[in-house]
TORRO-576366 format. One line per field, with one value per residue (C-alpha): x, y, z; chain; residue in one letter. Coordinates in nm, 2 decimals. Layout:
// TORRO-576366
px [X	...]
py [Y	...]
pz [Z	...]
kette [A	...]
rest [a	...]
***
This chain:
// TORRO-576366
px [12.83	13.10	13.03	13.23	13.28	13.21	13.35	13.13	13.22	13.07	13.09	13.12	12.99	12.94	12.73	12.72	12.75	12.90	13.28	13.31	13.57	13.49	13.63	13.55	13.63	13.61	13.39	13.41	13.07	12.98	12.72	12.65	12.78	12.85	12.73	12.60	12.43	12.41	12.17	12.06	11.71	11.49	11.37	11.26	11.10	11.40	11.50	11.82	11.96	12.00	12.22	12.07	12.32	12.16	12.38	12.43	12.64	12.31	12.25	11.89	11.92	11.89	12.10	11.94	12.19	12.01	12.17	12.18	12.33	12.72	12.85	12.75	12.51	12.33	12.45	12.33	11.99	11.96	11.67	11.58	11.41	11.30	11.54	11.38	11.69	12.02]
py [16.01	16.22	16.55	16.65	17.09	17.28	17.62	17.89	18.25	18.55	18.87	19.20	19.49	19.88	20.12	20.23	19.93	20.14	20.09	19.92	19.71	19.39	19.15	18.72	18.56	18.16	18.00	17.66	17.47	17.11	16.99	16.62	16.34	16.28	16.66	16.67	17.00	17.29	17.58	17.92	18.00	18.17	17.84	18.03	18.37	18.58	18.73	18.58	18.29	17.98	17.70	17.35	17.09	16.80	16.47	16.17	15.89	15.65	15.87	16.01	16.34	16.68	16.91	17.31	17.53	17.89	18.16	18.39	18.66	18.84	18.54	18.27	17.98	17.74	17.37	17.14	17.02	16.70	16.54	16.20	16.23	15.84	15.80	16.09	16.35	16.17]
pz [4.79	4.68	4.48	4.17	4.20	3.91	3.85	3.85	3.78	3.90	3.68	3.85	3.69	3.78	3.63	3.33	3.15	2.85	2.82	3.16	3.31	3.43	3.69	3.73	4.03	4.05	4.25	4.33	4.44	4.50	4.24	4.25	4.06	3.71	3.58	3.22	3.21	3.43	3.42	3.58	3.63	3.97	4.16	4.45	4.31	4.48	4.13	4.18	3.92	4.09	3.97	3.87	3.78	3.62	3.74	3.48	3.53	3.64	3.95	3.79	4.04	4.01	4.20	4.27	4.46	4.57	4.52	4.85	4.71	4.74	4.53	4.79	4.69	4.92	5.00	4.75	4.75	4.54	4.41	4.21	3.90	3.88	3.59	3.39	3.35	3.34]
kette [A	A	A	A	A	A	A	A	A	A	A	A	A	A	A	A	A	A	A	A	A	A	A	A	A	A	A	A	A	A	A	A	A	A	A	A	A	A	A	A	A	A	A	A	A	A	A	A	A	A	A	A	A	A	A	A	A	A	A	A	A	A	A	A	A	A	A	A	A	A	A	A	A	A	A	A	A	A	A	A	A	A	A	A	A	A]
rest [x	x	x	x	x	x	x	x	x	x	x	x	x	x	x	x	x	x	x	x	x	x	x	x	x	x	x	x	x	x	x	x	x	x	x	x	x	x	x	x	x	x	x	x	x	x	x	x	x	x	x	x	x	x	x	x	x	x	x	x	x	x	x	x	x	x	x	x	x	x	x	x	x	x	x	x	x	x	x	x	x	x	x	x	x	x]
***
């Protein structure tokens, strides 16, 4: 199966967040076929956003990549939805 990437950015911020400078650095991950929506929530109660990438294009998956910290996200774990999500 071959993955499409996504870019994914990764703000860095120091503290104070009044009047602060901040720095994006690209990250490129592999997030299934066919994307049509990609969001950030916890998946695995770490209080870290993880990515899920919901794949169209008549694959019916889900794709969740964990987040695991330092800018640096798991290998994609994809899942069918029985034709529910794309």
């Amino acid at each position: 199966m071959l993955l499409k990437r996504l870019p994914i950015f990764a703000a860095l911020a120091a503290w104070p967040l009044a009047a602060q400078t901040l720095s994006f650095t690209s990250l490129t991950v592999a997030a299934g076929n066919s994307p049509i929506s990609v969001r950030l929530a916890d998946f695995n109660g770490d209080s870290a956003p993880d990515i899920v990438v919901i794949n169209g294009g008549g694959s019916d998956t889900v794709t969740v990549l964990l987040n695991q910290g330092g800018g640096n996200f798991s290998a994609p774990i994809t899942t069918a939805t029985g034709g529910l999500g794309g």
